[in-house]
Structure formats: structure tokens, C-alpha cells
C-alpha angles and dihedrals in degrees: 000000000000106000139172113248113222095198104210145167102230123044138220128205138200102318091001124129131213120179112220132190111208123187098149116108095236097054101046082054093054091049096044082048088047096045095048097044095040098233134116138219143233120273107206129181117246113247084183149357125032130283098246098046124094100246130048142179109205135157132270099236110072140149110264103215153182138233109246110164133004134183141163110259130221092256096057101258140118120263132183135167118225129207115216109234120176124350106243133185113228099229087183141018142184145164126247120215089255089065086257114145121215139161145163111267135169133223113252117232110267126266118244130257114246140155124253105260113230088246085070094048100121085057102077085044088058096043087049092049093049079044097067087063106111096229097056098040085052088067088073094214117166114231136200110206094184088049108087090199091061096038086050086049102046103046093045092053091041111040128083095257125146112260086246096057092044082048094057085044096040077053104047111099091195120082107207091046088056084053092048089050093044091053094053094050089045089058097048096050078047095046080041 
């Protein structure tokens, strides 16, 4: 599948939603191209570089999305709100002559469905209590707190982790050792 790659600094994973602002020509293009020809992109994390700038080194694991709301902002820019659907490796990029970037990717298997084992029971408290924050309940996602899977996603896209670290999680294809991860990770930022 021949998609085109949106380089950030934050990630999104399966349901999950990410509100974007885009102003740059090559990506209103790519919204107007994704919007007429009903199809989405690849969200992938930068490894270097900025988002606005013209080169950028980003990983090959990344989020493929839809479009699933979009609106002219205050401040005169485009926003739009995107929905995580399968996670997907980029096997090949390159850049078009518009800056765009694009690539092949494949869609990674899907991880399993599991319920959130008692050990991991702080893990969906934590994720209710990120989710009374009005921006993210404004995203309207729906959540899951007894599927591992949600409660992995949710708390990699949401919590104040280094890119790296969400990068190692975004990666991981087993959902309780997301969870274990997660709850390392949970009890440092807690010790710190």
C-alpha cells in the first residue's frame, strides 16, 4: 500500500484520535487527495529534524489513519482530527518533489485482545483520570478500561514520556508487556 507519511512529534495508535493543524501546502494537498479518494495516511514519529522543516528523519513503525473531522480554526488554519486504524511498518520512502513524504508499508498483524490483569490495575485509574482533562475528552474516543490493548494505547499516546520510550511502546506487538512497560515507567516518573 503506497501511502503518504505525515513525520510528528507526538504518535497515535489503533482508536485512537490526535487532533492536527496543517498550513503547509503539502499537506493541504494531501488532505484535499485523502479526502477525494476516501483513503488515510501514516502517522510516524520524528527521529530528527521538525515537523515543519523539509527533511526528516522518522521511524518505520508508525499508526496508518483516517480523516474523521475537519474544520477551519480560529487562527485560520486547517484542523482536522485523525482516528488511529492499524499499526503498519514503512518497508520503503521516499520524497516527492512537493516535500511530501510517502512510502509502502504493510499493515502489522494485529495484537491480540486481553483483559487487564489485576497486577495492572492502577493502569486504567490512571488512564480515567488523563482522561478528565477537557482536551482529551473533547476527542470523543471511545475507550475500553478492561481491554489491555486500549488501556497500552492510550496511556503511550497520552503520558509525558520521551519520543524514544513511546517509540519502544508504539513498537511492542504484546499487550501486557506494553502494560508491564507502562507500569515501570508509571513508578519512575512517580520515584522522579
Amino acid at each position: 500500500m503506497n501511502v503518504p507519511l505525515f513525520p510528528l512529534n507526538s504518535i497515535v495508535l489503533p482508536r485512537g484520535r490526535i487532533p492536527l493543524q496543517l498550513f503547509e501546502p503539502r499537506y493541504i494537498d494531501m488532505l484535499t487527495r485523502c479526502l477525494k479518494e476516501d483513503r488515510g495516511f501514516v502517522v510516524v514519529l520524528l527521529r530528527e529534524g521538525g515537523e515543519t522543516g523539509p527533511v526528516a528523519a522518522f521511524y518505520d513503525i508508525g499508526t496508518y489513519v483516517r480523516i474523521i473531522d475537519f474544520q477551519q480554526l480560529e487562527n485560520g488554519l486547517l484542523g482536522i482530527t485523525v482516528e488511529g486504524e492499524s499499526k503498519v511498518s514503512v518497508v520503503r520512502s521516499w520524497q516527492q518533489e512537493d516535500g511530501l513524504n510517502v512510502g509502502d508499508v504493510e499493515c502489522l498483524v494485529e495484537e491480540a485482545g486481553s483483559e487487564v490483569p489485576e497486577r495492572y490495575s492502577e493502569l486504567p485509574s490512571v488512564l480515567r483520570a488523563l482522561f478528565r482533562h477537557p482536551v482529551i475528552r473533547d476527542l470523543n474516543m471511545d475507550i475500553d478500561y478492561d481491554d489491555a490493548r486500549d488501556v497500552g494505547w492510550r496511556l503511550t499516546e497520552l503520558l509525558p514520556l520521551d519520543k524514544q520510550e513511546k517509540q519502544k511502546l508504539v513498537e511492542l506487538q504484546d499487550p501486557l508487556e506494553r502494560l508491564d512497560r507502562l507500569q515501570g515507567l508509571l513508578e519512575a516518573l512517580e520515584e522522579g
